[in-house]
C-alpha positions as CSV (number, residue, x, y, z in Angstrom):
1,X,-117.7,-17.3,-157.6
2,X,-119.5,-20.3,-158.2
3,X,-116.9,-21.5,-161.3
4,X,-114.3,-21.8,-158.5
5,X,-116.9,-23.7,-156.3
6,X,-117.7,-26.3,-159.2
7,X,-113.5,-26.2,-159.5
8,X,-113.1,-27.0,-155.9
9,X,-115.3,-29.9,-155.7
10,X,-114.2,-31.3,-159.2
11,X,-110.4,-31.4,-157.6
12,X,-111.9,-32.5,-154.3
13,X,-114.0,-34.9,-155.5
14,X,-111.4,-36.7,-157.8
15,X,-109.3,-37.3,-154.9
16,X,-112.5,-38.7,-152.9
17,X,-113.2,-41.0,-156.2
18,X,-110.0,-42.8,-155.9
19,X,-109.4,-42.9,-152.5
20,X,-112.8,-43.2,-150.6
21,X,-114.5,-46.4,-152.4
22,X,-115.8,-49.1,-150.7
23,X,-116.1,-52.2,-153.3
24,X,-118.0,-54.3,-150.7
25,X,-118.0,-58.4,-150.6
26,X,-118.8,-59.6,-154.3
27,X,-117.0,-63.0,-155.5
28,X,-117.6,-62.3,-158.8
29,X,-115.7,-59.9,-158.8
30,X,-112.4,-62.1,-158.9
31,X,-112.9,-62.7,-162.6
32,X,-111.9,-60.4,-165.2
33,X,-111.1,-56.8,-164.1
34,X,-113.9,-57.1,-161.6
35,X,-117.5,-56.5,-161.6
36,X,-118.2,-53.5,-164.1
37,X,-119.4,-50.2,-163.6
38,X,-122.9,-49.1,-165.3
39,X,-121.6,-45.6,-167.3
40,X,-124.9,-44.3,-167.6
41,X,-125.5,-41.6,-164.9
42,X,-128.1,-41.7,-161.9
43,X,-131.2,-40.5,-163.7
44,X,-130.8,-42.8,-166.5
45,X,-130.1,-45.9,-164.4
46,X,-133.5,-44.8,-162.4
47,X,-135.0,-45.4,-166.1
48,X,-133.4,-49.0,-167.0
49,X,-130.1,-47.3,-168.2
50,X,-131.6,-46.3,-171.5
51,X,-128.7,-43.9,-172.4
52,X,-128.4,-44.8,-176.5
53,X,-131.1,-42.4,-177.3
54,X,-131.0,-40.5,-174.3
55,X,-130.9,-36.4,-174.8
56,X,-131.8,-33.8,-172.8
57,X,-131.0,-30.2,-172.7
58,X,-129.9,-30.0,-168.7
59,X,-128.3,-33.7,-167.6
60,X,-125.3,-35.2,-169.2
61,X,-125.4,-38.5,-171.0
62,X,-121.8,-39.9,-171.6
63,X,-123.4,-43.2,-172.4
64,X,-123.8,-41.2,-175.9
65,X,-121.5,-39.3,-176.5
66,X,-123.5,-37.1,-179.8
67,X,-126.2,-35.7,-176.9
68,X,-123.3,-33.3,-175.1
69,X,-124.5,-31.2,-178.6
70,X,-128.5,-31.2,-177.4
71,X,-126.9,-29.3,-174.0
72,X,-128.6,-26.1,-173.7
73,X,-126.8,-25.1,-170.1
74,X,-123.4,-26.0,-168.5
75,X,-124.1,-29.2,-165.7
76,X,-122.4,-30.4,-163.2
77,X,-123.2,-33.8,-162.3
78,X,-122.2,-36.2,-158.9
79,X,-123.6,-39.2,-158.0
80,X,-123.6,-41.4,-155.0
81,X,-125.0,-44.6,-154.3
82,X,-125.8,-47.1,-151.1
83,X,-126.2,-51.2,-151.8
84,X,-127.6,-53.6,-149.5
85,X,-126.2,-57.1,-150.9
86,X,-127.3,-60.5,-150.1
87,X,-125.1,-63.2,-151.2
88,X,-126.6,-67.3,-150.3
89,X,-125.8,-70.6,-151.3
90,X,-127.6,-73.8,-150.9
91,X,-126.6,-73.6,-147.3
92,X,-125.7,-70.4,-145.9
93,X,-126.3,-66.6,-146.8
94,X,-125.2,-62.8,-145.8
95,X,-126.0,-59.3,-146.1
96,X,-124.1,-56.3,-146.1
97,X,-124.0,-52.5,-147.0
98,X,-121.6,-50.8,-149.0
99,X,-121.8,-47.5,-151.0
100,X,-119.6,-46.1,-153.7
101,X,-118.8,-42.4,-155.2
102,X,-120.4,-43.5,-158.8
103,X,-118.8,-40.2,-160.5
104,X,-118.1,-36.6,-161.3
105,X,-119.0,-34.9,-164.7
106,X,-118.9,-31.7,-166.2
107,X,-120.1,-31.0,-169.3
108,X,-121.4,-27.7,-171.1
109,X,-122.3,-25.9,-174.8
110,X,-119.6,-24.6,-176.4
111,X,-121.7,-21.6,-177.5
112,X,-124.3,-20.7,-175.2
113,X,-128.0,-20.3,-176.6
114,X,-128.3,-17.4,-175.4
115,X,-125.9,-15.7,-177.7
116,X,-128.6,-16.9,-181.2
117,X,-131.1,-14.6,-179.0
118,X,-129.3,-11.6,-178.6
119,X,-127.5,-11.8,-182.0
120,X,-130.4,-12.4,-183.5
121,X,-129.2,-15.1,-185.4
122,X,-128.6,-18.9,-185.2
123,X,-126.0,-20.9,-186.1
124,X,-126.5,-23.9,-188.4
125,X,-124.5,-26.3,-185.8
126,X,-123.9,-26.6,-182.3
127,X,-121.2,-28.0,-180.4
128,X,-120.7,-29.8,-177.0
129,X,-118.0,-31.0,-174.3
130,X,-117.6,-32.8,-171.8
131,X,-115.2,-34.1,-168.6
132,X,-116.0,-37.0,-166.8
133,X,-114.1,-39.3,-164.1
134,X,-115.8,-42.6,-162.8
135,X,-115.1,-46.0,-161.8
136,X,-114.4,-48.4,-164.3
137,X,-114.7,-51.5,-162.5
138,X,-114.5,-52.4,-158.9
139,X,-113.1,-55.5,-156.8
140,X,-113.7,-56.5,-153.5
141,X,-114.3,-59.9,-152.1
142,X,-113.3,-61.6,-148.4
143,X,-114.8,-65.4,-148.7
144,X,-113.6,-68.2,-146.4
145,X,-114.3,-71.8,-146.9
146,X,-113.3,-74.7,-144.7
147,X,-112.7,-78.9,-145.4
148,X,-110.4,-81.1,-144.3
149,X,-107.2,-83.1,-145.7
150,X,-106.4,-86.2,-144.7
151,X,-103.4,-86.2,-142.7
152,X,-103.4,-82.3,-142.1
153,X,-107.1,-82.2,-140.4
154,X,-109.1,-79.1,-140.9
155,X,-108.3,-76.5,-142.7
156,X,-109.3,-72.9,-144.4
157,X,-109.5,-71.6,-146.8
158,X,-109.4,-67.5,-147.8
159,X,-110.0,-65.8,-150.7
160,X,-109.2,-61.7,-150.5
161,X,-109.3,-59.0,-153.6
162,X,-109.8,-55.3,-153.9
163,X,-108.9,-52.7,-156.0
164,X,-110.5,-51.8,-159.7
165,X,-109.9,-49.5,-162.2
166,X,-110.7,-45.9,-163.7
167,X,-111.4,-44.1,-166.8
168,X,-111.5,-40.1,-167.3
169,X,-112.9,-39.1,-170.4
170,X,-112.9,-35.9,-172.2
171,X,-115.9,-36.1,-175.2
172,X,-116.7,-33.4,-178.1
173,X,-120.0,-33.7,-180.1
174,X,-121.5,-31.4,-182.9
175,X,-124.8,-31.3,-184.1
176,X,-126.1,-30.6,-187.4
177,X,-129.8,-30.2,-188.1
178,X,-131.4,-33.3,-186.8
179,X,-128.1,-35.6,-187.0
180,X,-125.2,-35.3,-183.9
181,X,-122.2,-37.3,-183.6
182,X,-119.8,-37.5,-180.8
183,X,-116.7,-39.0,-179.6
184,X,-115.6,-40.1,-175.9
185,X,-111.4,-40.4,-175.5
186,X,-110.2,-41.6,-172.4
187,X,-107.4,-42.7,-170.1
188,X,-108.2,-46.2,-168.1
189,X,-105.7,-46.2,-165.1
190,X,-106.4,-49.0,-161.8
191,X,-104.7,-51.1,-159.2
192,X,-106.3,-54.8,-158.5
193,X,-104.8,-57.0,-155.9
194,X,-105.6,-61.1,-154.9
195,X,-104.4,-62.8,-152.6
196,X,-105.5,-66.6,-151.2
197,X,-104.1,-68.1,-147.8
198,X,-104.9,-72.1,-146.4
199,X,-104.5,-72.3,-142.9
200,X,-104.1,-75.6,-140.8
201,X,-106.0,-75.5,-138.3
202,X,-105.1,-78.9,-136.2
203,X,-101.4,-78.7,-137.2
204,X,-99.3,-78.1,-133.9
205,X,-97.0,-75.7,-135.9
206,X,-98.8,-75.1,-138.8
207,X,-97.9,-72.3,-141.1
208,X,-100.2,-70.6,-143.8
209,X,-99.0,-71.1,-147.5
210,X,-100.1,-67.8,-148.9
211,X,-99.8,-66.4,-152.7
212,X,-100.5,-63.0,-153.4
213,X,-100.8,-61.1,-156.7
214,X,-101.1,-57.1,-157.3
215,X,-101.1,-55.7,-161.1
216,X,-101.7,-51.6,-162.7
217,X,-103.4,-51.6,-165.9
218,X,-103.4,-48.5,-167.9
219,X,-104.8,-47.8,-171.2
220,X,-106.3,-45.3,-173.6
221,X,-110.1,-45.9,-174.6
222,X,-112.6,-44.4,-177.1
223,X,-115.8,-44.9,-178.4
224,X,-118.2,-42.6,-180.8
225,X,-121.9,-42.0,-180.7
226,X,-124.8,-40.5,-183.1
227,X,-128.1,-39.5,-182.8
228,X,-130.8,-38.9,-185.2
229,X,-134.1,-36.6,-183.5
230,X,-136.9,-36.0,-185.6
231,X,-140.0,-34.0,-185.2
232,X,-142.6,-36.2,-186.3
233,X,-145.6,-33.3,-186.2
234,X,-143.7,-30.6,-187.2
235,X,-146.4,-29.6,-190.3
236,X,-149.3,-28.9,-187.0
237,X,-146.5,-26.8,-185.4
238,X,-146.2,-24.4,-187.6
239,X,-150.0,-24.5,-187.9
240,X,-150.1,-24.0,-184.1
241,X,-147.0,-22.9,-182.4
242,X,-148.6,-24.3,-179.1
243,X,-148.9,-27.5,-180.2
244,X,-146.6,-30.1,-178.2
245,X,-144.2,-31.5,-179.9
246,X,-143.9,-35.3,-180.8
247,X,-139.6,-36.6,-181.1
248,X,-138.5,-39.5,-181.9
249,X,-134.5,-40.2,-180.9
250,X,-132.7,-43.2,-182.5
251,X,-129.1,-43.3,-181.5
252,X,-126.1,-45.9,-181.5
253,X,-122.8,-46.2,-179.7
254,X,-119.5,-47.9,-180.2
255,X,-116.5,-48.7,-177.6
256,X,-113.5,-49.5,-179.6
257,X,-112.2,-52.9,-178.9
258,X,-108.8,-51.0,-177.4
259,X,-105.7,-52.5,-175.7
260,X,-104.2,-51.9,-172.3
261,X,-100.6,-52.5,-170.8
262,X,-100.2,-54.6,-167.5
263,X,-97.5,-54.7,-164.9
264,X,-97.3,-57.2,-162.1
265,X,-95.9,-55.2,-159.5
266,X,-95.8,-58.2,-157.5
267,X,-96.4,-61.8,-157.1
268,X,-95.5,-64.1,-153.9
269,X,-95.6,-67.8,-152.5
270,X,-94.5,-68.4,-149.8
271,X,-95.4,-69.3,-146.3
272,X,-96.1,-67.1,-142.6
273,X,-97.2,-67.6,-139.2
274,X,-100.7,-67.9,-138.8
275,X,-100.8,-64.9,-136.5
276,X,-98.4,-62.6,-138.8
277,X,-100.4,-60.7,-142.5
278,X,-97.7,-59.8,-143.7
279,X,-94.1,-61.1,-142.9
280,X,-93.3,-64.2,-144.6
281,X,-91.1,-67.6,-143.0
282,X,-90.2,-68.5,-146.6
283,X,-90.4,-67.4,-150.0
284,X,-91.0,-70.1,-152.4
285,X,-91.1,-68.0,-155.3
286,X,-91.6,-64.1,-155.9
287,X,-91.4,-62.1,-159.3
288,X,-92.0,-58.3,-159.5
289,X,-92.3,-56.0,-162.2
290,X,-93.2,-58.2,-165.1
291,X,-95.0,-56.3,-168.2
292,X,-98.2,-57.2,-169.5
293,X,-100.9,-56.7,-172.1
294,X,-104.8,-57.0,-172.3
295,X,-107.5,-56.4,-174.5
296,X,-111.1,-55.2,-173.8
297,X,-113.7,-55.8,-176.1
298,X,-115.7,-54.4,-178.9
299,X,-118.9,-52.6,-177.2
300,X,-121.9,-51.8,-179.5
301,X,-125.3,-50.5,-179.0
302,X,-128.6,-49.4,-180.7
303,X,-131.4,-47.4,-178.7
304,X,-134.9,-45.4,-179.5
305,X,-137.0,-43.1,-177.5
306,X,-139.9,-41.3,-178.0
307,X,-140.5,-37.9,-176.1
308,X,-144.2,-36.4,-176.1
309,X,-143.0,-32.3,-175.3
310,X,-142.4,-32.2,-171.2
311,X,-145.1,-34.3,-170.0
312,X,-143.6,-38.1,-170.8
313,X,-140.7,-40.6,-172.4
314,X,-140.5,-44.3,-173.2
315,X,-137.5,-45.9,-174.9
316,X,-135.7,-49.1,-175.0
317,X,-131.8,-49.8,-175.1
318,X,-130.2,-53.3,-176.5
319,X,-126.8,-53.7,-176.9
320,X,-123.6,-56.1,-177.0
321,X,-119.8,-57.0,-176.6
322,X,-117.5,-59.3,-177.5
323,X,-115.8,-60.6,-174.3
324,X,-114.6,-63.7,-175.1
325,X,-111.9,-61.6,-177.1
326,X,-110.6,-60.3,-173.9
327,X,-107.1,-60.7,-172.6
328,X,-105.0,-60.3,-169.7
329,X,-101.7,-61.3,-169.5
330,X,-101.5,-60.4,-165.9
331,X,-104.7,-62.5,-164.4
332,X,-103.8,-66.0,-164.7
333,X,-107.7,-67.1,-164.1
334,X,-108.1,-66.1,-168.3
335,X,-106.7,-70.0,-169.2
336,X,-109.6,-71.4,-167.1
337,X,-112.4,-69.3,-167.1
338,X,-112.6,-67.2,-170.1
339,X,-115.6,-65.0,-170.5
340,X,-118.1,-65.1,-172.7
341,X,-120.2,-62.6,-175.2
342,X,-123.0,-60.4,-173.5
343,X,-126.0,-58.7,-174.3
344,X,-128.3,-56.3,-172.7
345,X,-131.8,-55.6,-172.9
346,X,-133.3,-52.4,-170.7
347,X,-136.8,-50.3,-171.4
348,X,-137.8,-47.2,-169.4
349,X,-139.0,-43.7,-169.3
350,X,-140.7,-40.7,-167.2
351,X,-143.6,-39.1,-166.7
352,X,-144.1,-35.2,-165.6
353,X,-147.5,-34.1,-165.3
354,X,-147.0,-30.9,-165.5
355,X,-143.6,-28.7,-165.6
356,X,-145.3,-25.0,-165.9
357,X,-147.4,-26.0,-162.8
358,X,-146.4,-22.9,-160.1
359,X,-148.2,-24.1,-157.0
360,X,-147.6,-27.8,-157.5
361,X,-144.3,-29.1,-156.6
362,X,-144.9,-32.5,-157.1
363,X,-146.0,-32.1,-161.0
364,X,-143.2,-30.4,-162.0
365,X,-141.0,-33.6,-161.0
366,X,-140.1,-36.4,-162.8
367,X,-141.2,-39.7,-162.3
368,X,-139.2,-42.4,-163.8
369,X,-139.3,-45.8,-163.8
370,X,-137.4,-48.9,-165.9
371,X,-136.4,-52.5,-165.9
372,X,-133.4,-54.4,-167.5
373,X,-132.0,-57.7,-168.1
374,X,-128.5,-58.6,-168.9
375,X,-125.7,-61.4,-169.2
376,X,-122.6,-61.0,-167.5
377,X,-118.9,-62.5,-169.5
378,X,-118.2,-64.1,-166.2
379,X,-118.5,-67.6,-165.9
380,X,-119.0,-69.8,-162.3
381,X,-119.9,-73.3,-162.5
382,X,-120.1,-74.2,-166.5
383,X,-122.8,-71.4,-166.2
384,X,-123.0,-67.5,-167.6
385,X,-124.0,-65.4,-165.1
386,X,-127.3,-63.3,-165.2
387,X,-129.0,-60.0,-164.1
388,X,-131.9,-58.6,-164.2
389,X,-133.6,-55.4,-161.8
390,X,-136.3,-53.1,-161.8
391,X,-136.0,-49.3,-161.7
392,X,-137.6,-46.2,-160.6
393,X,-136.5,-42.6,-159.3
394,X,-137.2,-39.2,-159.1
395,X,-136.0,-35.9,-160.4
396,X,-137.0,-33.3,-157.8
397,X,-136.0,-29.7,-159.2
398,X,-134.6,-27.1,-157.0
399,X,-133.2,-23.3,-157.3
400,X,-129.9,-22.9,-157.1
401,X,-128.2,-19.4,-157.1
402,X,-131.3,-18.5,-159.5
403,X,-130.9,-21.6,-161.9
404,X,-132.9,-24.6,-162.0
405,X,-131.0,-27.8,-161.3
406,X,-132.2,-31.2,-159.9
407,X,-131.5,-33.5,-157.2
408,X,-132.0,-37.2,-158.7
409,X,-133.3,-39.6,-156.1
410,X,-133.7,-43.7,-157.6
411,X,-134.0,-47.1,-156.5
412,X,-133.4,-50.6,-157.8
413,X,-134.0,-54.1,-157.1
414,X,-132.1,-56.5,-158.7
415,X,-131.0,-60.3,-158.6
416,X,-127.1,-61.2,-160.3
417,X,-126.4,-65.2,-160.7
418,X,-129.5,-66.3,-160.6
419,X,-128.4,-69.4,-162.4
420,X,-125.0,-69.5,-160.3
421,X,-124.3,-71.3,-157.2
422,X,-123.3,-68.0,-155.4
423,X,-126.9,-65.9,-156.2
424,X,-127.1,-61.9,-154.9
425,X,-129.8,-60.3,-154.7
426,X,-129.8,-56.6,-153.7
427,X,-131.6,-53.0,-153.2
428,X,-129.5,-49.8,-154.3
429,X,-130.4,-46.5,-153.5
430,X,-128.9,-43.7,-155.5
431,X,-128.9,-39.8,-154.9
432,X,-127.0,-37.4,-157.4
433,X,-127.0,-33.8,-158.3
434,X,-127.1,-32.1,-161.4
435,X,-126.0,-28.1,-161.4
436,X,-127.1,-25.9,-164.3
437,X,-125.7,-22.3,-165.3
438,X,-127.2,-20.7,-168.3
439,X,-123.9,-17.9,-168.0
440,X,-121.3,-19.5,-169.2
441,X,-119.9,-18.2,-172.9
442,X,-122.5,-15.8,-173.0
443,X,-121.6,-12.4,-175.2
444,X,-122.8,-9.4,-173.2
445,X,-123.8,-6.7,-175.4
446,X,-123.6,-3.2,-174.3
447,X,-126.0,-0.1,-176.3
């Protein structure tokens, strides 16, 4: 019964991802395919987004794709976030809400654990998969600015985008001993309109010159992962098989710089009414269906973390990629504002006092916390645009048809541009869900 609940909502849920989102008021977001999406999942981003070295035996990491191996129970994960943005200038600011579907994931052994037990036997290697469907990138901007040309009096000016893209990714890891590797293959699919009007506003019978622009982009992606974990007291273990155990993770990840086809389903300019959105007087030019390439860059990343048993986590995440190599025949912005190279820098962890408590709640759940800074390719100004937030959350366990699973609860504070002429600043709070079943692939033996 409750596969063809976790079905349901995985076929309801993609239809929700694509057609519910709200991409909010972000002017960055003109640039490039938009303003990207962070890929690590709701309790990692409570913890800085340290995914590199990231494994755990109930929550899926796609961010690495080598720790779908360390699974130890089949999870279903959904997230769901709520931003309050602030955007200012030198002379004038706003503030709005927004919230986004952040993504969908299912993920699972491909042996259960539970089969070593009752065959008495385990195997030398375990093996991992995973589904996932999430937002790529998301634009979404409505910005008006007014000034005045001689002879035509005042005028304004509009600036309008939504749209974004997609990926679903199907990953495979194995583990062998201490080592895992994994790989993530994926489909990137999206729809990103612009348009920009100028309006006269002192013109007796003034029309609005209007160009408008809408493109697909579709693509296949991929990137691997691995993972080294190592016991680091293992000799006091098997002096004491009570004694907590000590790991150290060091992982890495690669995205493939991969290349994506374009077409420009249509571009316009032309002129309208004032009053009319979407009948033109006069078409000064139009082209439709034009095919296009791009390129996305070469993504790399190196991560450590070091688990003491249950009770606590730190690690650190820095990583890098190449923008300045990307393309994109069908954004004409490219030629003038090319992006630049970025790098990321992000520590965090958890704390759990204590997971065996019985009569405490509060010490079985995890307390995380994290910070992060980063460089965005985008460019406004001359400068490179910055971000930088602090992190924390909390994973609050629950029962759920007998199974432990946990609802993850963060928030983060964060500023983006603060170098830039356009600076946001902004509070997110994120609430996911993360389903465990310890039944699946199980062999039931019978005396």
């Amino acid at each position: 019964m409750q596969y063809r609940i976790i079905a349901f909502l995985f076929s309801f849920l993609v239809i929700a991802q694509i057609s519910a989102q709200t991409n909010g008021n972000s002017p960055y977001s003109r640039f490039g395919i938009g303003d990207l999406t962070d890929e690590n999942f709701l309790h990692l981003r409570s913890m800085g987004s340290i995914g590199t070295s990231y494994v755990d035996g109930y929550h899926i990491n796609i961010t690495n794709p080598a720790s779908y191996a360390s699974l130890t129970t089949t999870a279903f994960d959904l997230g769901l976030s709520a931003k309050r943005s602030t955007l200012s200038t030198s002379e004038s600011s706003n503030t709005e809400w927004n919230g986004n579907l952040q993504y969908i994931s299912l993920a699972f052994p491909l042996s259960n654990p539970l089969n070593a037990i009752l065959n008495q036997k385990k195997r030398p290697y375990d093996l991992g998969m995973a589904f996932t469907l999430m937002p790529n990138s998301t634009v979404g901007y409505n910005i008006t600015s007014q000034d005045s040309i001689a002879g035509f009096g005042n005028t304004d000016r509009t600036f309008r985008g939504d749209g974004g893209s997609y990926k679903f990714i199907w990953g495979n890891a194995i583990k062998y001993k201490n080592f895992s590797f994994g790989v993530n293959m994926g489909y990137l699919f999206g729809n990103i309109r612009y348009e920009q009007t100028v309006t006269f506003q002192e013109l007796p019978v003034g029309y609005q010159n209007l160009f408008s622009s809408k493109y697909n982009l579709n693509g296949f992606i991929w990137g691997i992962g691995g993972m080294y974990n190592k016991v680091l007291n293992q000799k006091q273990i098997n002096d004491k098989s009570s004694q907590t155990a000590n790991i150290l993770s060091i992982g890495f990840k690669l995205k493939s710089a991969t290349s994506f086809n374009t077409s420009l389903t249509e571009s316009k300019l032309g002129v309208q009414t004032p009053t009319s959105t979407s009948q033109f007087i006069d078409t000064l030019s139009i082209s439709i269906d034009e095919p296009g390439n791009g390129k996305l860059p070469l993504e790399v990343g190196f991560g450590a973390s070091y688990y003491h048993g249950n009770k606590y986590m730190i690690g650190f995440d820095i990583g890098a990629a190449n923008w300045s190599t990307y393309e994109n025949d069908a954004d004409p912005t490219i030629a003038n504002n090319p992006l630049k190279n970025t790098m990321n820098v992000s520590l965090g962890g958890y704390f759990r006092p204590n997971y065996r408590s019985y009569n405490r709640y509060f010490k079985r759940v995890y307390y995380r916390y994290g910070l992060y800074h980063r460089t965005d390719p985008r460019v406004i100004a001359g400068e490179q645009l910055d971000a930088y937030g602090v992190t924390f959350g909390m994973g609050l366990p629950f029962i759920y048809q007998r199974k432990i699973s946990h609802a993850n609860l963060g928030f983060e504070f964060g500023k983006n541009g603060s170098n830039s002429v356009i600076r946001e600043s902004f509070f997110k709070v994120t609430l996911g869900f993360t389903f465990n079943d310890d039944e699946w692939f199980i062999k039931r033996k019978y005396n």
